[in-house]
N, C-alpha and C positions, 0 to 999 in steps of 0.2 A: 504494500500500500504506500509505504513510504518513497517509493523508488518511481511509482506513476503521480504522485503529486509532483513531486522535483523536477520528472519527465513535462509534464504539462505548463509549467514554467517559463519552458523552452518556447519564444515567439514560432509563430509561424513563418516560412516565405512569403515576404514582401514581392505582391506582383503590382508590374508599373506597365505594364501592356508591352514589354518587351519579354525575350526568352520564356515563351509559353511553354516549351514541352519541357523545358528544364524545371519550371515550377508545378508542371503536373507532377513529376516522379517523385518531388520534393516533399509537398504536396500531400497525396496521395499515401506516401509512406507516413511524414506526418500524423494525417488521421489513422491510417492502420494501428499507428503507438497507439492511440488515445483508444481504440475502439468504435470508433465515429466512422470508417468508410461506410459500413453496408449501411447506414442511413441515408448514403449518396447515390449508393450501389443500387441498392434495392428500392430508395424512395418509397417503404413501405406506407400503408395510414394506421395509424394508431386507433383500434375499433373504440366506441365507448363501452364501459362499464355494461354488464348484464345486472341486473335487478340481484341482491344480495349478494354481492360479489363476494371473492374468498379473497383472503388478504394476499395470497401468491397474484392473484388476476390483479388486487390492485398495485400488488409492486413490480409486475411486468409493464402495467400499461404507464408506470411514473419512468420506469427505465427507459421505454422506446420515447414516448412522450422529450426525456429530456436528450436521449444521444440525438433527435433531432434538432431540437433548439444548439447546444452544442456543435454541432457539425456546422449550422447555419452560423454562429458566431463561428466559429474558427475560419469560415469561408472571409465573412466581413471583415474581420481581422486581418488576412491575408492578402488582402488587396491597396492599393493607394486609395488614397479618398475621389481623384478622378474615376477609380474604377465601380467604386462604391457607392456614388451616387448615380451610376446607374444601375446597380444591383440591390440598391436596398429596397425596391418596393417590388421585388422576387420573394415571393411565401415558404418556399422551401430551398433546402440545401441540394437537390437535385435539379431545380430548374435555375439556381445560380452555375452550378456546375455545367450543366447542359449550355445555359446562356454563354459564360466565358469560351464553352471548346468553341463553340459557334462561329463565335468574334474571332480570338484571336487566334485558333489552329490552323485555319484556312483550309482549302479542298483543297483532294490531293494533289491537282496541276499545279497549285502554289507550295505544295509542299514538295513537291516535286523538283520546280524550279529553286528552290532553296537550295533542299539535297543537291539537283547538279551544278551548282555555285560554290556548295561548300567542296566537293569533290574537285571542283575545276582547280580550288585554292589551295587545297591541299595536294593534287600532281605539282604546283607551280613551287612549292615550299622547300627550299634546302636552307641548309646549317649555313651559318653564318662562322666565319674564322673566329671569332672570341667571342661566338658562345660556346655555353657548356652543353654536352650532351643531355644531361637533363632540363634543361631551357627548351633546347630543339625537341627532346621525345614530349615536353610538356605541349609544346605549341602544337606539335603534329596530332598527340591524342587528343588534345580541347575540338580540333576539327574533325577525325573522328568521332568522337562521343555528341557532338551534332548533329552529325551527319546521321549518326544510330537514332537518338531521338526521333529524329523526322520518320522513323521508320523504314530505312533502308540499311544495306547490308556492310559495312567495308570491317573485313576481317582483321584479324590479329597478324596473319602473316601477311596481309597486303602493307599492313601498318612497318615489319620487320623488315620486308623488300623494300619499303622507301630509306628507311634508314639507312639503309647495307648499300645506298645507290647514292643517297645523298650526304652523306660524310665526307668531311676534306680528308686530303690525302693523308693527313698526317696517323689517319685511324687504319691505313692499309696494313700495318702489319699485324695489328689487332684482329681484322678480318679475315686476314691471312690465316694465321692460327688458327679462326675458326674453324674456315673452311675446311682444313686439315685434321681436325680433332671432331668433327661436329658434322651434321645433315643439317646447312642453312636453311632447306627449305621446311624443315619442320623444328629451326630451333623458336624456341618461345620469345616473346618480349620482354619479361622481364629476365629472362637468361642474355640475352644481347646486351640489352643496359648494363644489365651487372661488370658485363665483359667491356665494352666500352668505356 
């Protein structure tokens, strides 16, 4: 008990109408902690009370009752007050949810064209001389973990082939070695870095 009070503590993701799928997963996990998604999920209704009710009936319908209210705050919360005052005269936490993907997910053709922008940015992306390898492996995964959001595919070893492509010379013999000791095309990402 003590450990989901402290937990709940924690603000939520601030959404400002930018980076939408970052703030779903955000988000989404978020309410998981608390217990609040399936009030999003399932948009249940809370029936009324039957005629002499039994005190389990009444403390299940005070439970759904609030994980709704609940959910609906932690949505309002989670937004800038531009976003909010278009969402606060929304009745429930599924038709704020529902409203936001609406707005700012866009159809697939726009999420589409996003994904092949971020893709185009990241084939264009090499290491810079005095950066660090973890600079560059940070900059390259931020563009893939984008590009994943949107819902499309770019793997772990397409991530490792750019690396192994886009390295100054000064890491060939680093490479070297590997090639020699190792199956680059199934070594892992976090095994490269380490080696780098």
């Amino acid at each position: 008990m003590e450990g989901e009070s402290s937990f709940s503590a924690v603000a939520p993701p601030i959404f400002d109408g930018d980076n939408y799928q970052m703030w779903v997963v955000r988000t989404e996990t978020y309410l998981e902690a608390l217990d609040l998604w399936e009030a999003i999920e399932e948009d249940y209704e809370v029936p009324p009370l039957p005629a002499n009710p039994t005190v389990a009936q009444i403390k299940l319908r005070k439970e759904k009752k609030t994980r709704k209210s609940k959910a609906k705050a932690c949505l309002f919360a989670a937004v800038s007050q531009m976003i909010f005052i278009r969402i606060m005269s929304l009745k429930t936490a599924k038709k704020i949810w529902d409203y936001l993907k609406a707005e700012y997910e866009g159809d697939e053709k726009i999420r589409g064209m996003k994904a092949l922008n971020l893709i185009r940015d990241f084939e264009l992306q090499k290491m810079k001389e005095l950066e660090s390898v973890k600079e560059y492996s940070d900059r390259i995964l931020s563009i893939a973990n984008k590009v994943r959001l949107l819902g499309y595919v770019l793997n772990d070893s397409r991530i490792v082939e750019k690396l192994l492509v886009t390295v100054p010379e000064k890491f060939e013999a680093t490479i070297t070695t590997l090639e020699n000791t190792k199956d680059l095309s199934k070594i892992s990402l976090t095994k490269l870095l380490n080696a780098l």
